[in-house]
N, C-alpha and C positions, 0 to 999 in steps of 0.2 A: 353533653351529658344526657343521660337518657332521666327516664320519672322513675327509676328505679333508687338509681345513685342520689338522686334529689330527695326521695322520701326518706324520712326516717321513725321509726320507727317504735314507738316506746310499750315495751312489757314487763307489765307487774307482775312479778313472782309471788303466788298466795302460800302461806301458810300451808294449807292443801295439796301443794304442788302443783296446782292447776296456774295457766296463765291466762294472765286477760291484754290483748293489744289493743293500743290506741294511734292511730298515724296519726305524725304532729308535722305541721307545713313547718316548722324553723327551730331551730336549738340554738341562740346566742352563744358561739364558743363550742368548743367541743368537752363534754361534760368529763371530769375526773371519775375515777371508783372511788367509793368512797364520799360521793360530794352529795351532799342533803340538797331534797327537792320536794315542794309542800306542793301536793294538787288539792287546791280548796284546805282546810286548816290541816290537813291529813301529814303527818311528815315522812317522805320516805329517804332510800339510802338508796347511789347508785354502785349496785355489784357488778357489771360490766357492762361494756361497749364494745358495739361490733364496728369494724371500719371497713368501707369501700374505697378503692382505688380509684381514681379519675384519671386517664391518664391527656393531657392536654395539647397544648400546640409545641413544637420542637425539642417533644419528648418531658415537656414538667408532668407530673405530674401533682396531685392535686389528693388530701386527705377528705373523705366524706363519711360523716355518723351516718350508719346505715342502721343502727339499732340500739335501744338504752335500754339497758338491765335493772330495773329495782324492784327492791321490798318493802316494805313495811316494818318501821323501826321495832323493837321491842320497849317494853314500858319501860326497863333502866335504861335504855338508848333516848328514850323521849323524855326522861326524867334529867339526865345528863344534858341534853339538847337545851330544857330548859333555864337549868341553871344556868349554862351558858350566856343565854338571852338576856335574862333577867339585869335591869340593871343595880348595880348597887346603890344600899341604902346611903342614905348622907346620914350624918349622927350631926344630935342638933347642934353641935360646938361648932362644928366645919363653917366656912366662909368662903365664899366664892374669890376665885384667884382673880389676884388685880396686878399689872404689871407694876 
């Protein structure tokens, strides 16, 4: 594989239209659209993925993220995000499950 197909690539989409790139040496997994990712407490959303082809030894070949699309959530997407997280309240009647 060459250091092309190896690197990948991640681009924030501003608001502005403008982009900002960051090469990243490793993505665990190949990222969904759609899948949330915090850089430092910041949360974004992946809009798209570019893929590279590797092709291998007798003919496999091989998927490679050659680039990640996100933005920056909007404030009902972070507000939504957080509910999410949040854990629920216990009300003081509740008791811990005993088998």
């Amino acid at each position: 594989m060459s250091a092309d197909i190896d690197r990948i690539t991640l681009v924030i989409l501003k608001e502005d239209g403008t982009r900002e790139k960051f090469p990243l040496r490793t993505w665990v997994g190949v990222p969904r659209k759609t899948e949330l990712v915090w850089l430092g407490d910041e949360p974004y959303v992946v809009v798209e993925v570019e893929y590279a082809i590797a092709e291998g030894f007798f003919g496999g070949k091989s998927i490679e993220a050659a680039g990640v699309y996100i933005r920056h959530l909007t404030n009902e997407e972070q507000s939504a995000v957080a509910r999410r997280l949040t854990v629920p309240a216990k009300g003081a009647d509740e008791q811990k499950f005993r088998p």
